[in-house]
N, C-alpha and C positions, 0 to 999 in steps of 0.2 A: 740395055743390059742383056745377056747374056742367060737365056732359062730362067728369069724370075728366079734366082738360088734360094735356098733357104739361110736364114741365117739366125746363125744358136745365140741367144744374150743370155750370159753367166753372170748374175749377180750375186755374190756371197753375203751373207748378213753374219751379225750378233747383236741383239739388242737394238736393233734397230728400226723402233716402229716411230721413231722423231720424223725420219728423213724418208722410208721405203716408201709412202704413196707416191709423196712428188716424182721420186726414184720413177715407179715402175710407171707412172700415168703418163711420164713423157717417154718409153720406151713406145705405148698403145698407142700413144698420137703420131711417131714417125709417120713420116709421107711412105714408107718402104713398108710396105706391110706382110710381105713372107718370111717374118720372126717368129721365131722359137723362143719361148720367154722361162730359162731354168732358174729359181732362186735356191741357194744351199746356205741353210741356216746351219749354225753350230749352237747349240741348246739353248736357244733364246730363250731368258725369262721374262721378257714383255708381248707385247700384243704381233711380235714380228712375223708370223706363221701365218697370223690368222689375217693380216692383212695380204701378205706374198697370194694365198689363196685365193682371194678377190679377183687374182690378176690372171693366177693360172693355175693347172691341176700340175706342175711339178714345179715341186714344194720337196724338199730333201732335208737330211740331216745328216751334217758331216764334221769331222773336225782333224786334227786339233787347230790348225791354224791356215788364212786367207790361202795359201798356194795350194795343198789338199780339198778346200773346197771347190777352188777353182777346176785343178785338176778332174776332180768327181764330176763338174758339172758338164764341162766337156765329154766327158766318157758314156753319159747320157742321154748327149746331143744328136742329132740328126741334121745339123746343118751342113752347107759348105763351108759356110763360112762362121768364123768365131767373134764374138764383140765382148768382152772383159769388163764390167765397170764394178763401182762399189756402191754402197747401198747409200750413199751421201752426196749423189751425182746424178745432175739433171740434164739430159740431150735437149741440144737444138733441132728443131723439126726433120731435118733432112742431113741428120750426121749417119743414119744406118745408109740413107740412098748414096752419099756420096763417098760415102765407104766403099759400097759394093761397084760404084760408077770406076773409082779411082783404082781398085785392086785389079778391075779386069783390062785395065789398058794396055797394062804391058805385061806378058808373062814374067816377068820377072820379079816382079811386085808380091809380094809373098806380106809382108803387114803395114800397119798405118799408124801413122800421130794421129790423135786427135787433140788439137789442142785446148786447154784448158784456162777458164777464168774462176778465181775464187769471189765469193760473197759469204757473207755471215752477219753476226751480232758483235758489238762493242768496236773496242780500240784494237784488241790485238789480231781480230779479223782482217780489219783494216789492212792493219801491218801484211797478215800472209797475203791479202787480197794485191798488194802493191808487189809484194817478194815477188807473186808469182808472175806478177806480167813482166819482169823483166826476163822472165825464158822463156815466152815465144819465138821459137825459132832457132834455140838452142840446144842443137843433137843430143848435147853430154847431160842435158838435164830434161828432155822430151822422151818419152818413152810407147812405143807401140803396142796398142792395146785391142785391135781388128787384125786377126791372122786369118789365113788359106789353112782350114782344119789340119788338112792332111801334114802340111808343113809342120803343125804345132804339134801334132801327135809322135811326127820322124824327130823331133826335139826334147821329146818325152814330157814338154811340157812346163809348168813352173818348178824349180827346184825349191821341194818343201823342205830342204832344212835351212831354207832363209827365209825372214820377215822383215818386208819394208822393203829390200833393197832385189825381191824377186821381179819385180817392175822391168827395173833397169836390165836384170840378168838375161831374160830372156829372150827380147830385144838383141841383146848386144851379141846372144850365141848365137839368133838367126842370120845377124848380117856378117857374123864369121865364116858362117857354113855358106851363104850364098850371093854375098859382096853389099857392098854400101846402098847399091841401088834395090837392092830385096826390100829396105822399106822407105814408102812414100808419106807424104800426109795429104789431107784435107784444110778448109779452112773453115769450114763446121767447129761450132764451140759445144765443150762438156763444161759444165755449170758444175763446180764444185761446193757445198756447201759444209764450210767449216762450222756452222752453229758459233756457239760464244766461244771463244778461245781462251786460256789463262796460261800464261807464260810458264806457269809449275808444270801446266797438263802437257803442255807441248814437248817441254825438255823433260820430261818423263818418259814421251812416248819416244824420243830420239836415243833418251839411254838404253831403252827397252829393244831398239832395232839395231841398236850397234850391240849387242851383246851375241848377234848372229850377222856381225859383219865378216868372221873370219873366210866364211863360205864362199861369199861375193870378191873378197879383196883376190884369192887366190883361183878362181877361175881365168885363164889365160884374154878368155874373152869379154872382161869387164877391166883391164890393166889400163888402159891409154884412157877410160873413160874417171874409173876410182881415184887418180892422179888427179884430174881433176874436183870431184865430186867429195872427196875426204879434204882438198885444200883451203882451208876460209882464204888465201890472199887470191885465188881465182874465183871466190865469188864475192869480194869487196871488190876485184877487178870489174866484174860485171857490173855490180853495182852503180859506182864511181864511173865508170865510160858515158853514163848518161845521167850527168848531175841535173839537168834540167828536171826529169824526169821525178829522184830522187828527193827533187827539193822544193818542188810544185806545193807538198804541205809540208815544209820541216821537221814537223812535231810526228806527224807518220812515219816520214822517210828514217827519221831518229831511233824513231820504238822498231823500226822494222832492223837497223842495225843491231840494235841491243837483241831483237831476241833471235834473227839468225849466230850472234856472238853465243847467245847463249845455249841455243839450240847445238853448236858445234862444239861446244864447251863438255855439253850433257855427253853427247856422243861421243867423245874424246875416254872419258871417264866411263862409259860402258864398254866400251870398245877395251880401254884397260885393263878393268877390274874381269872380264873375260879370261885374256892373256893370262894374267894373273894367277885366277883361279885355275886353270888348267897346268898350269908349271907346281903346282902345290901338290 
């Protein structure tokens, strides 16, 4: 590697003292250890400060919502390099090293997949745990979350008047501005942890993100990817391409049907009643 770089990990919180240890103790174990570790809390009323403190002396307070904090965290960073996660997400030992291994190969390289497996509690876990391994490896639903500071900063960054779909956004403007090859991945896993899931919570949170879908839909550079990503028959296509897969537990692959049906269902009707209330 190239200067031992520095590299800034932005973790946003709220309420988050269930998941932040595991969070931040596998950030302390990477094998890469010239980490900057920034946590920005937005007014946590549980134990989430005082644990982020344990880990490191910048501890922030910021809000109102995940892209603003992320933005702030950044802006106080000192790294080269940026690493994004959320406070429900556990690294594999050597996802910071091969971050930094894989961005400096080709100058061209400006951000990174990291790709992701979910775990949790109950059935509907289950469910997201299976949803999500069917997009390994699927650009229009993998999203970069290790940028080249400087690149993120010439980008201005997450656009905060979107929630949920600022993931994808930002990603999508990078490889606008500097072609398909600006992002690579790894094959380092991030441990996503869903906790217990319930099928109300879930399609609550999807109505909750489609109510600031209009920002995402009409950026030029999320067009080719939203066609997909707002379609349910391109992700029953996905699905269904590998019935093996899908039918290994039936009783899974079933509930997992239902609550992506349902989950795009919710989002359908926020995305809506948005349109809606805005024409009023």
């Amino acid at each position: 590697m190239k200067n031992n770089p520095i590299v800034s990990v932005i973790v946003p919180t709220r309420n988050s003292a269930k998941f932040l240890g595991d969070c931040l103790k596998s950030i302390k174990k990477q094998t890469y250890k010239n980490i900057e570790l920034i946590v920005v809390d937005n007014n946590s009323s549980d134990q989430t400060k005082e644990i982020a403190r344990k880990f490191t002396d910048k501890v922030f307070n910021q809000g109102p919502e995940r892209s603003a904090q992320r933005n702030f965290g950044v802006s106080e960073s000192t790294g080269n390099y940026i690493l994004i996660i959320d406070s429900d997400m556990v690294l594999s030992k050597k996802v910071i090293e091969n971050c930094v291994e894989k961005i400096q190969e080709r100058k061209e390289i400006k951000g990174i997949v990291i790709p992701e497996k979910s775990f949790g509690e109950g059935f509907w876990a289950e469910c997201k745990k299976l949803e999500r391994s069917f997009y390994l490896g699927v650009d229009w639903l993998e999203a970069a979350r290790f940028f080249e500071k400087k690149v993120f900063n010439k980008l201005k960054g997450y656009d905060e008047h979107q929630t949920g779909t600022e993931d994808y956004d930002l990603p999508q403007r990078l490889k606008q501005k500097y072609g398909k090859s600006s992002i690579s991945r790894i094959k380092n896993f991030i441990f996503h942890n869903e906790g217990k899931i319930s099928l109300v919570k879930t399609c609550k949170k999807k109505f909750y993100y489609a109510k600031k879908l209009k920002q995402y839909k009409e950026d030029s550079a999320n067009k080719e990817n939203f066609e997909k990503q707002a379609n349910i028959l391109s992700r029953y296509k996905l699905f269904f391409a590998r019935p093996r897969k899908l039918l290994q537990n039936p009783i899974i692959g079933a509930g997992m049907i239902l609550m992506k049906t349902c989950e795009f269902a919710a989002g359908g009707i926020g995305y809506l009643f948005t349109i809606k209330k805005r024409k009023i």
